[in-house]
C-alpha positions in Angstrom: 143.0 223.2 141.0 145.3 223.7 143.9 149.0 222.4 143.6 149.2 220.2 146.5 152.9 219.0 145.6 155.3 221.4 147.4 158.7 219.6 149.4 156.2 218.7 152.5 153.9 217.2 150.1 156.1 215.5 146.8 154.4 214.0 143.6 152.9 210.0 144.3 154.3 208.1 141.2 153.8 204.7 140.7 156.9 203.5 138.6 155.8 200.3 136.3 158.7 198.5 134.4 158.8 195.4 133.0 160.8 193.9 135.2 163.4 195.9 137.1 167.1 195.6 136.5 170.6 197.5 137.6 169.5 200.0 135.5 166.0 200.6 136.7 167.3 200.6 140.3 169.4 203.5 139.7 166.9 205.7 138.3 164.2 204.7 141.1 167.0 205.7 143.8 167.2 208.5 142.3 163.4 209.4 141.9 163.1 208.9 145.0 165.1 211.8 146.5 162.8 214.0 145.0 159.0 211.9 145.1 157.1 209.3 146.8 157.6 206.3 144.5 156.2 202.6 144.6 158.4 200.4 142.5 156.7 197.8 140.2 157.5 195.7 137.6 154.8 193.3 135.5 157.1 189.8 136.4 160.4 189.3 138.1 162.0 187.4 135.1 163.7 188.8 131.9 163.4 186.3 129.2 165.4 189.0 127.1 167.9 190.5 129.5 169.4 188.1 132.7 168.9 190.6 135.4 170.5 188.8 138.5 169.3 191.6 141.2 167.0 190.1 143.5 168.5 191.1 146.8 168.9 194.9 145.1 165.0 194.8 144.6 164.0 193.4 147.5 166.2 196.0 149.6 164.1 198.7 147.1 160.9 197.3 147.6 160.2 196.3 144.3 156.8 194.8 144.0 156.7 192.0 141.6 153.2 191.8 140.1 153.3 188.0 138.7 156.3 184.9 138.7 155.3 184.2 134.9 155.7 186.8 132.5 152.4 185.5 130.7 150.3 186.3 133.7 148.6 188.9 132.4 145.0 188.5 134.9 147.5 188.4 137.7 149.5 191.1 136.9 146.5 193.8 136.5 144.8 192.2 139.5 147.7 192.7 141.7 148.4 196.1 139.9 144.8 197.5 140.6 145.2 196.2 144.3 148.4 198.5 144.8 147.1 201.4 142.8 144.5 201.5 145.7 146.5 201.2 148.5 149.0 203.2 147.4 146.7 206.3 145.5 149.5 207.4 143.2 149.0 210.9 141.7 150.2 209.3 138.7 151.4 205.8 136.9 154.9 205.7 134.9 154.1 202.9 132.3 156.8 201.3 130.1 156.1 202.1 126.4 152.5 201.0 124.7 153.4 198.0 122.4 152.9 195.5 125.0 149.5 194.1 126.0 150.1 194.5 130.2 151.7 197.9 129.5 148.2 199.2 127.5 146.4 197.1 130.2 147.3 199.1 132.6 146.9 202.2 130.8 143.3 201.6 130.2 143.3 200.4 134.4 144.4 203.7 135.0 142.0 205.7 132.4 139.2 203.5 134.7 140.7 204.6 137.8 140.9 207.9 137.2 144.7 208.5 137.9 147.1 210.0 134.9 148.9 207.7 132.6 152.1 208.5 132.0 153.8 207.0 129.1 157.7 206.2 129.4 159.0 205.8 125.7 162.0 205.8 123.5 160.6 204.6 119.7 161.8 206.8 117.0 161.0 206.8 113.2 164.8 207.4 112.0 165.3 204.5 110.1 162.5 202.7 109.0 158.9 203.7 107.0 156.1 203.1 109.0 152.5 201.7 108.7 150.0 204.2 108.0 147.3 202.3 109.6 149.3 201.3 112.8 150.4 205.0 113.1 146.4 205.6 113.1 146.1 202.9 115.3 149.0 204.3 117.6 147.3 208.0 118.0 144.4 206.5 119.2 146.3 204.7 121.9 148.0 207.7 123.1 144.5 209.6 123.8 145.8 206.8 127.0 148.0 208.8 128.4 148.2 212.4 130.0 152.0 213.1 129.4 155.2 211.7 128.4 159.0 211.0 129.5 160.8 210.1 126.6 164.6 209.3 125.5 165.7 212.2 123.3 164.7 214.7 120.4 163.7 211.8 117.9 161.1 210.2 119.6 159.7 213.9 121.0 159.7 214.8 117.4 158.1 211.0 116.6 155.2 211.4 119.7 154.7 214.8 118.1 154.1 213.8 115.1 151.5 211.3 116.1 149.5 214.6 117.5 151.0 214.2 121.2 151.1 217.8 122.7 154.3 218.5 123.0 154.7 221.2 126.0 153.6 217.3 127.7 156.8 215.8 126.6 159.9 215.6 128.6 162.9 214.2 127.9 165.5 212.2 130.0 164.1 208.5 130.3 167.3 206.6 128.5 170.1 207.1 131.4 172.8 205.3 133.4 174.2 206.3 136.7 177.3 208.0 134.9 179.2 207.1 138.2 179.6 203.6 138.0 181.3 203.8 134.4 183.3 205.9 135.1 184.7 204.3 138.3 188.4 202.3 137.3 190.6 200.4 138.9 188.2 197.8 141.0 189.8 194.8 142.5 188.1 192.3 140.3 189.4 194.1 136.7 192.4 192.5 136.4 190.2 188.7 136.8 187.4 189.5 134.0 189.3 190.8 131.5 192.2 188.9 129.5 195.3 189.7 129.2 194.8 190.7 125.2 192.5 193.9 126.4 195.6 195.8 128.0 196.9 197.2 124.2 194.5 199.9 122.8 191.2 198.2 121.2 187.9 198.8 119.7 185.3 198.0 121.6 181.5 197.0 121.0 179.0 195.8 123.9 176.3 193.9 122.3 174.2 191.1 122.0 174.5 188.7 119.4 171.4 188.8 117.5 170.0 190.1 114.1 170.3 193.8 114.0 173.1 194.3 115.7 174.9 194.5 112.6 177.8 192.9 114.0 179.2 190.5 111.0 179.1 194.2 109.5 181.8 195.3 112.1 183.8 192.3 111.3 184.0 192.6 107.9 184.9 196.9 108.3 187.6 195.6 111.1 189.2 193.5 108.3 189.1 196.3 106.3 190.8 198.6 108.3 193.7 195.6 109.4 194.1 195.7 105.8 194.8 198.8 106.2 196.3 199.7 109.3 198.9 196.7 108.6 201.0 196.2 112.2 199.6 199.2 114.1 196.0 197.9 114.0 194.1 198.4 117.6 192.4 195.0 118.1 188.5 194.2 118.6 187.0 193.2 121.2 183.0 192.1 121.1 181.2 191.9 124.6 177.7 189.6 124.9 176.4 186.6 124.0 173.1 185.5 122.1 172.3 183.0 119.4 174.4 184.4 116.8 177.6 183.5 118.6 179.0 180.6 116.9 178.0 182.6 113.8 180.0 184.7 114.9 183.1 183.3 115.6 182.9 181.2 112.3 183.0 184.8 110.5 186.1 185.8 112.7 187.8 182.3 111.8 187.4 182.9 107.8 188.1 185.9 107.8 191.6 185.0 109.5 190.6 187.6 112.9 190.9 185.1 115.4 194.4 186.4 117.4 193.3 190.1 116.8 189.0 190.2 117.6 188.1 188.7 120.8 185.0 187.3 121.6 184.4 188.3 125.3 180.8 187.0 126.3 178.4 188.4 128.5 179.4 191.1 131.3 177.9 191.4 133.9 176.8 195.3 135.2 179.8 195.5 137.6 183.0 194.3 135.1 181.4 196.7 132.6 183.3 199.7 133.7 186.8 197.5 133.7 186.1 196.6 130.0 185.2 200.3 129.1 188.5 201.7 131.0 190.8 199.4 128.8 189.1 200.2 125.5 190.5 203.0 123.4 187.4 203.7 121.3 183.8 202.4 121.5 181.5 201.3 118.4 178.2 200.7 117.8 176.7 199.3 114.4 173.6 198.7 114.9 171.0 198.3 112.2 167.8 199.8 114.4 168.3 200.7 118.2 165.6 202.8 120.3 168.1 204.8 121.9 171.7 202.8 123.0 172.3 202.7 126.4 175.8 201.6 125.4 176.7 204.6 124.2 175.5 206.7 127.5 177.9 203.9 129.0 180.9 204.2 127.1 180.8 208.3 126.5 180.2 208.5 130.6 183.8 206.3 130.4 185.2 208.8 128.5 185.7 207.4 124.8 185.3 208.5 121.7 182.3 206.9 120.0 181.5 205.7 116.7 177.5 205.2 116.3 175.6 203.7 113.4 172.7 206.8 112.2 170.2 204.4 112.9 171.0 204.2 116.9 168.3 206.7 118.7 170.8 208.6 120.7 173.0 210.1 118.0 171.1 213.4 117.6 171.6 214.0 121.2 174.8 212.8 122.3 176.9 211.7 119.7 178.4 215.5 118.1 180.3 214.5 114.4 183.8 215.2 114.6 183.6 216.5 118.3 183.3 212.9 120.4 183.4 211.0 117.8 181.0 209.9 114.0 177.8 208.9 113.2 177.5 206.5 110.2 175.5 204.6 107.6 175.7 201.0 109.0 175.1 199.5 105.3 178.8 201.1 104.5 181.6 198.6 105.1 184.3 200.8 103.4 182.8 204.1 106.0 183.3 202.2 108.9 186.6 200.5 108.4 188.0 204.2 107.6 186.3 206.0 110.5 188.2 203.0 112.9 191.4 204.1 111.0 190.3 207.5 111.7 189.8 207.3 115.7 192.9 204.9 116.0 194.9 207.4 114.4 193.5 211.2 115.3 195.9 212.9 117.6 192.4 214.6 118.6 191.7 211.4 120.2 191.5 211.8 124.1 190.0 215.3 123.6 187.2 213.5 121.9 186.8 211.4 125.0 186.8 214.1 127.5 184.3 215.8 125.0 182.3 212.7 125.6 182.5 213.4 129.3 181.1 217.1 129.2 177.9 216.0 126.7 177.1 213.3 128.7 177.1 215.1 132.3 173.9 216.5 131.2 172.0 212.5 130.6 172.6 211.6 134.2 170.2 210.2 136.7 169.0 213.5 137.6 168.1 214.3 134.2 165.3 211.1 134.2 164.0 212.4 137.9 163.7 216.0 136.7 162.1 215.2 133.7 159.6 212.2 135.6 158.8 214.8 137.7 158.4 217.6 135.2 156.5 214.8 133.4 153.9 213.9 136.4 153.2 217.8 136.8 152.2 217.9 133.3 149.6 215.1 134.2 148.5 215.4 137.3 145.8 218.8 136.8 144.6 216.0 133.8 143.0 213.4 136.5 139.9 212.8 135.7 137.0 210.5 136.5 135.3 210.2 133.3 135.9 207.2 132.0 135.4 205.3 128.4 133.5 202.3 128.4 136.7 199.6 127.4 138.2 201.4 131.3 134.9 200.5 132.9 134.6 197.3 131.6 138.3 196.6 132.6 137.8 198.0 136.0 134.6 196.0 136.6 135.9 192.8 135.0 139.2 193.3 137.6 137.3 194.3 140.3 135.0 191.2 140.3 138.3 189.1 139.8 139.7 190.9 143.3 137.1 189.9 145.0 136.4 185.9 144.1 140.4 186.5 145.1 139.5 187.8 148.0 137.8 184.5 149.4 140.6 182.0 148.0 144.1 184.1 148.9 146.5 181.9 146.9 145.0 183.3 143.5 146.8 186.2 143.4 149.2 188.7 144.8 148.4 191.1 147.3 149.8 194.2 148.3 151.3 193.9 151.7 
């Protein structure tokens, strides 16, 4: 088959996330220096994350494919609508565990254009289900290639029998830029007075799995241990573990040395990471840990719980900082001894600099494009009887649509 993509003619990629945040921006502006990219996300409301960005999408074009996030019939009506008019070469598709992301794999499989499946899921700290595992290779025969966050979950989507010269990796970034920019105007308004002294930092919500009464409990170690000289703590987000939360700080007499910061926004993250002396991340099960892209493009040191998907790739022990078991109180509350005291300290951070350079923005467009290569010679137009069925069922829903307007989305 002829390669039709040269720089006159780029890649067609339809970009599908769940619902587009600051985050997601930054890699589509990015993307789009080097392809021709329709932005789409299932619903523009995060029950999960409080993305306030509508003006951002609506300068990007962000296509919004339902208001509710339940809306499933709406969703891959509008989707197949778009995927007409727009005749991607290929569909980026968030991950496989939710019903609209599967949806609209098996809308694509009907259609005829490659699937390709965005993913960060690991197996590094937990035993899986034989019979889902069975279940999940039959759900990859879905897709045509892969972007995915790191070595872990290659090595995981290899394991489940995914080719693996279709892999890429690079989908977990941040634009490095913004956190490492200091000194905005509104720093010295967002963060207290008690964050000017070198601290410990964790950005995190409050909810199970975080591990964060864990962190607690190795920060009173170390205070035991550090006496005077102990950096304080503080803990940035908000979620339904919060009173919890400060109830443990309260008995466990922390309350003038860990500080509770709530929620940041995108743009007073950098200010909180520029007065932070060292980051740390507990966490009992993580897909990858944007955080820690964050805080190592900030230059810290890090310390990251082996369970976090990231740490093969960016967290080097001893180097920019220490990976360790998050069910070991006494580990933890050394290793914060440890990074207060190292006079290796700031040439951990500046390591931290140099790894991450190479998990920017460029690194998710270069593999999403590597990625959509991989796919594209894969189009096809068979197609298995669940795709036709989906197609014909959608296709007789677009057109009784077609007759009463206000029933669903079209593309403009």
């Amino acid at each position: 088959m002829e390669n039709r993509h040269t720089s006159i003619n780029p890649m067609r990629i339809a970009l599908l996330f769940r619902s587009y945040g600051p985050y997601h921006l930054a890699r589509l502006a990015d993307l789009r220096r080097r392809a021709s990219v329709l932005a789409l996300e299932f619903t523009d409301v995060d029950s999960e994350y409080d993305w306030r960005v509508s003006e951002e999408k609506k300068s990007a074009g962000v296509v919004s494919l339902a208001k509710r996030q339940d809306s499933h019939a709406q969703s891959l009506t509008a989707l197949d609508g778009w995927l007409k008019t727009f005749s991607p070469d290929v569909v980026a598709i968030p991950g496989y565990a939710e019903p609209l992301a599967l949806l609209a794999a098996c809308l694509c499989q009907g259609s005829g254009i490659p699937a390709l499946l965005m993913s960060d899921s690991h197996n590094l700290n937990d035993q899986r289900n034989p019979i889902r595992e069975s279940l999940k290779r039959r759900v990859l025969s879905l897709f045509h290639s892969a972007l995915v966050a790191g070595t872990p979950q290659k090595d995981y989507l290899a394991g489940l029998g995914f080719p693996s010269r279709r892999i890429s990796l690079g989908y977990d970034v941040v634009d490095n830029s913004h956190f490492s920019s200091v000194g905005m105007p509104h720093q010295t308004q967002s963060i207290s007075s008690n964050l000017v002294r070198p601290h410990f930092l964790c950005c995190s919500r409050l909810v199970e799995g975080k591990n964060i009464n864990l962190l607690i409990n190795a920060y009173r170690r170390y205070r035991d241990m550090a006496g005077d000289d102990a950096w304080h703590l503080t803990i940035a987000g908000d979620g339904p573990l919060y009173a919890t939360t400060a109830r443990r700080i309260a008995e466990l007499c922390l309350t003038e040395h860990v500080h509770l910061a709530g929620r940041a926004s995108y743009e007073d993250l950098p200010a909180l990471y520029a007065a932070a002396g060292a980051f740390v991340f507990p966490s009992l099960t993580e897909t990858w840990g944007l955080v820690i892209n964050e805080a190592m493009a900030a230059g810290l040191p890090v310390l990251v719980s082996k369970a976090v998907g990231c740490h093969r790739d960016l967290v080097h022990d001893g180097v920019n900082g220490h990976v360790f078991d998050p069910t070991d109180t006494a580990q933890l509350a050394m290793l914060l001894d440890n990074i207060a005291t190292t006079p290796k300290r700031l040439a951990m951070g500046e390591a931290s600099l140099r790894i991450i350079r190479d998990w920017d923005l460029d690194r998710f467009s270069a593999g999403m494009i590597e990625a959509a290569v991989a796919a594209y010679p894969l189009r096809s137009r068979r197609r298995s009887r669940a795709a036709v069925a989906l197609t014909t069922a959608l296709s007789y829903r677009a057109h009784r649509a077609s007759t009463n307007p206000r029933r669903t989305i079209q593309p403009e």
